[in-house]
N, C-alpha and C positions, 0 to 999 in steps of 0.2 A: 836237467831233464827237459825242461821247458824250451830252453834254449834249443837244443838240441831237436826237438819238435818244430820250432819256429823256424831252424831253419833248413828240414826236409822239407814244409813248406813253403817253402819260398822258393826251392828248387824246382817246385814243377807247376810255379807262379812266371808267367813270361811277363817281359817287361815291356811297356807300353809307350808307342811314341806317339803323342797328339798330332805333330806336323806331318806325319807319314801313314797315308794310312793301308797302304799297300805294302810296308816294313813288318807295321802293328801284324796285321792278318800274316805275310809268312813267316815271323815268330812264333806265331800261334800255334798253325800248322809244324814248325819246325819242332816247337816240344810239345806238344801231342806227339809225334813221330819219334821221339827221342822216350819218354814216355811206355808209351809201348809197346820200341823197343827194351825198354828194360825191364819191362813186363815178362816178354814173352826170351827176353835172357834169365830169366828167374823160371819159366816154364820149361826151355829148354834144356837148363841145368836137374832138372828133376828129371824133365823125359829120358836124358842120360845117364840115369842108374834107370830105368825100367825098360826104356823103349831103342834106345839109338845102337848099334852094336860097336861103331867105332868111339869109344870111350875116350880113349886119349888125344885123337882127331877131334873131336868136340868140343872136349875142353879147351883145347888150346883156338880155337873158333869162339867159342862165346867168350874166354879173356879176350881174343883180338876185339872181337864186338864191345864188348864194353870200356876198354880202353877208348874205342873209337868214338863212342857217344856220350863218355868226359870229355874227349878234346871237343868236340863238336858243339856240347852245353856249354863248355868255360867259352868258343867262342863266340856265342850268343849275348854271356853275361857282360863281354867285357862289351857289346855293341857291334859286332864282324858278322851281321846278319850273312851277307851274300858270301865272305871265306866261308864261316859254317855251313850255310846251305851247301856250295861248291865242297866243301870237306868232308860234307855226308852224304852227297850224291856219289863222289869218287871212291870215298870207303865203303861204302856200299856196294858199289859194281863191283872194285877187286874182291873183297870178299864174298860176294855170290856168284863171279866168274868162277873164282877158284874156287868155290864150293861144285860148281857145274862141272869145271874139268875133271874134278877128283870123282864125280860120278861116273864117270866115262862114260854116258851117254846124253846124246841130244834128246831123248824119251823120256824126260823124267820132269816131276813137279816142278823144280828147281828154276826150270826156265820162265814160269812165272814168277819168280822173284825178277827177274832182268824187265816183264812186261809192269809190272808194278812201280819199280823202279824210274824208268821211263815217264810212268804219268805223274809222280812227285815231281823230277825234275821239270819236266815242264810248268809243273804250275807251281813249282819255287824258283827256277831258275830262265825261264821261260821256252819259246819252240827249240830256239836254236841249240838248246843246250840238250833237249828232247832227242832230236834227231839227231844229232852228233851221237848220243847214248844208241839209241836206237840203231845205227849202223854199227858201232862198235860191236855191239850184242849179234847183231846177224852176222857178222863177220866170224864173230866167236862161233855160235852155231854153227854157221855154215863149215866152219873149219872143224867142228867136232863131226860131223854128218857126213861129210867127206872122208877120213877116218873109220866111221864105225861102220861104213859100205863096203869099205874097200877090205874090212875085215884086219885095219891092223891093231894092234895090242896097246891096249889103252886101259890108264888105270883104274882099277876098279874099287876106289880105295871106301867109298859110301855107296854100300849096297843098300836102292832104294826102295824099303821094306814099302807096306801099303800103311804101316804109322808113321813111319817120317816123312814118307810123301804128305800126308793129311797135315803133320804139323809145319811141313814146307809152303802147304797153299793157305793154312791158316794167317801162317804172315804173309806171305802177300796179299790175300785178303784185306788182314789187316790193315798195309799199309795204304795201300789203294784207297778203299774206304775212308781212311779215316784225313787220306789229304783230301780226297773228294767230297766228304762232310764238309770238312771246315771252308773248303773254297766257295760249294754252294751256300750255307750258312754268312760267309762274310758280303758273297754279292748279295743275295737275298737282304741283309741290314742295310749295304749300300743303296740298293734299290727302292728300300720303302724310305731311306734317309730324304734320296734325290724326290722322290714322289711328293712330301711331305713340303720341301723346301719349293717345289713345282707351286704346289697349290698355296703355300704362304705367299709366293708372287703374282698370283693369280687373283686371290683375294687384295694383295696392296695394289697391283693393275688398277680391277675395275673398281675398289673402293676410295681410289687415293681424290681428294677433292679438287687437284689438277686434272685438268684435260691431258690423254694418255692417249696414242695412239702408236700401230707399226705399221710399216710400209714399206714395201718392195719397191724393184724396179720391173714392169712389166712391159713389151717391146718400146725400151725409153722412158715408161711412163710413169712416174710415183706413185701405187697403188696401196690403197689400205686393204690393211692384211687383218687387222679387229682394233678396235676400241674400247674404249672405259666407258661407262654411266655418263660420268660428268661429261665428257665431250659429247652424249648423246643428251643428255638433259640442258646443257649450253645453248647449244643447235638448235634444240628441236625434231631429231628425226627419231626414226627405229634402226634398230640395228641393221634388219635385212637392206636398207635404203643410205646402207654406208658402206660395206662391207664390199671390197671389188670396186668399189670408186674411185676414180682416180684424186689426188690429194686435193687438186686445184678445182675441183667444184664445190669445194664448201670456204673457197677464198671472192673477196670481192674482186673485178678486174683488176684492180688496180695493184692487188696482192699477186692477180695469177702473174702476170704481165711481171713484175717483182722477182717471184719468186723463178720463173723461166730464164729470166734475164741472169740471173746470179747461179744457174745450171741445174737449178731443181736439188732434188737429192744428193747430186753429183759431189760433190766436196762428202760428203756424209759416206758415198756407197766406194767414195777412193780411200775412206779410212780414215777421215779428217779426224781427228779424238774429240772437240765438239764443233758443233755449229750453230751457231747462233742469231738472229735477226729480229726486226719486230714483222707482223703479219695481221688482216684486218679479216677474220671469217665472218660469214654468213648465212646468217640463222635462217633457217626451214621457212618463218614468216619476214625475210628481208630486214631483221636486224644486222646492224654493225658492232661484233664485238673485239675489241683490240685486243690483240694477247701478244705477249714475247714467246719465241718460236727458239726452240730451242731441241738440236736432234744427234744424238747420240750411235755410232754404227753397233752393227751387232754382225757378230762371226762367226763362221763355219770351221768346223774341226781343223782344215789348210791355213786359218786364218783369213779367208778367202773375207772382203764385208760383203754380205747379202741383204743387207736393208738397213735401218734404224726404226732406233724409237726417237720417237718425238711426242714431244713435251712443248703445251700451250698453258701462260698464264693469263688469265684474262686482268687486263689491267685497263678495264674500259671506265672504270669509276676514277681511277687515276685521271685519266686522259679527260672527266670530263672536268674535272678539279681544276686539273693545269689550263681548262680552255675556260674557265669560268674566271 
């Protein structure tokens, strides 16, 4: 008995992949949806001794259905994320199409199962799979609409009572909703994740006890974009009185002259992976502090580099050791 417990449990336990985290959530989504639907195949097997009139249509509908969402679970279990997802998007549409023709009308609840349909796929399978569905379904309509104008004889095999309409918009309700939950839900985790990890770099930024700064290029010019403490406490200045400066005024001439010479940022902003040099800055009251200069690029979504960080060690107690 135990066993047997353990392992309906574990059936409608999705399995989780650490290195994926865009697989993780549409598993998630995909048995919640599998879920319930077999919920609402347990509902609709009851609706049809009370409410459905076509009995044996039904039946033979909720077996397709639930065949369809074994094969669909087994292949999730074995790891066939996108077959599954793709295997119960497509079982899904033939059987709510063919639910739609056998109504023989374009007026009916039914057709919210094709718009529901549509927004799962999209957000398991992405746009392009969306819109492909989405034509296919207006194609369908259009082709029943055509038909039911012109008055020719179409069959009427699920006459759409005002309870099976209710229990037709309940699942797509359902299914709507409950891919829509979970996707807000998983960006929402995403997002305080990313926030979280924002502010831990944010704190080792301006706490780290290296001098930390980033910088742009602005028409040609290496501009600080912000700094750390330490490079402010180093120096001597205030934040507002570095911010928007270009990099080579807090270098001696003999640095800027240096650092121009060897192209500024340029090796850094063409994507070098590092770059490295020694550089001699100059404090707020005309000190000389030596530091190894060291600048890393940083990228834009294209890969495009749009700046670096750079990274200064002050190594002037060195320097005075080796000159003593």
């Amino acid at each position: 008995m135990q066993s047997l417990v353990k392992t309906i449990k574990e059936w409608f336990i999705p399995p989780v992949f650490p290195e994926d985290e865009d697989k993780t959530r549409n598993v998630r989504i995909l048995y919640a949806l599998l879920a319930n639907m077999l919920v609402f195949l347990l509902l609709a097997a009851l609706a049809t001794i009370f409410v459905f009139v076509q009995k044996t249509g039904v039946s033979i509908f909720i077996f397709a259905l639930l065949i369809w969402i074994l094969l669909s679970h087994t292949l999730v279990r074995r790891g066939h994320i996108l077959a599954a997802s793709q295997f119960f998007i497509a079982g899904a549409w033939v059987v709510f199409t063919l639910l739609l023709v056998l109504t023989g009308r374009i007026t009916t609840s039914v057709t919210t199962l094709h718009v529901a349909l549509i927004v799962v796929a999209g957000i398991l399978l992405g746009e392009r799979s969306a819109i492909t569905l989405a034509v296919m379904s207006s194609l369908v309509g259009l082709g029943l609409a055509i038909l039911e104008s012109s008055g020719d004889l179409l069959i009427h095999y699920f006459p759409a009572s005002p309870q099976s309409s209710w229990v037709v918009l309940l699942l797509a309700l359902t299914l709507t909703l409950t891919s829509l939950y979970l996707t807000l839900q998983g960006l929402s985790q995403t997002l305080t994740r990313a926030r979280k990890s924002e502010k831990r770099f944010i704190n080792l930024f301006q706490e780290a006890p290296m001098m930390y700064l980033t910088a742009y290029e602005k028409d040609g010019v290496a501009t600080i974009s912000n700094c750390n403490a330490a490079f402010l406490k180093t120096l001597g200045y205030q934040r507002d009185q570095v911010i928007g400066q270009p990099l080579t005024n807090f270098y001696t001439p003999e640095s800027q002259a240096a650092f121009l010479e060897s192209g500024g940022l340029q090796p850094v902003f063409r994507g070098d992976p590092k770059f490295t040099s020694e550089r001699n800055l100059l404090t707020k009251d005309g000190r000389i502090v030596h530091a190894l200069f060291q600048a890393t690029p940083e990228f834009n979504e294209e890969g495009q580099a749009i700046g670096g960080l750079v990274a200064y060690l002050d190594i002037t107690e060195r320097k005075r050791a080796e000159e003593a």
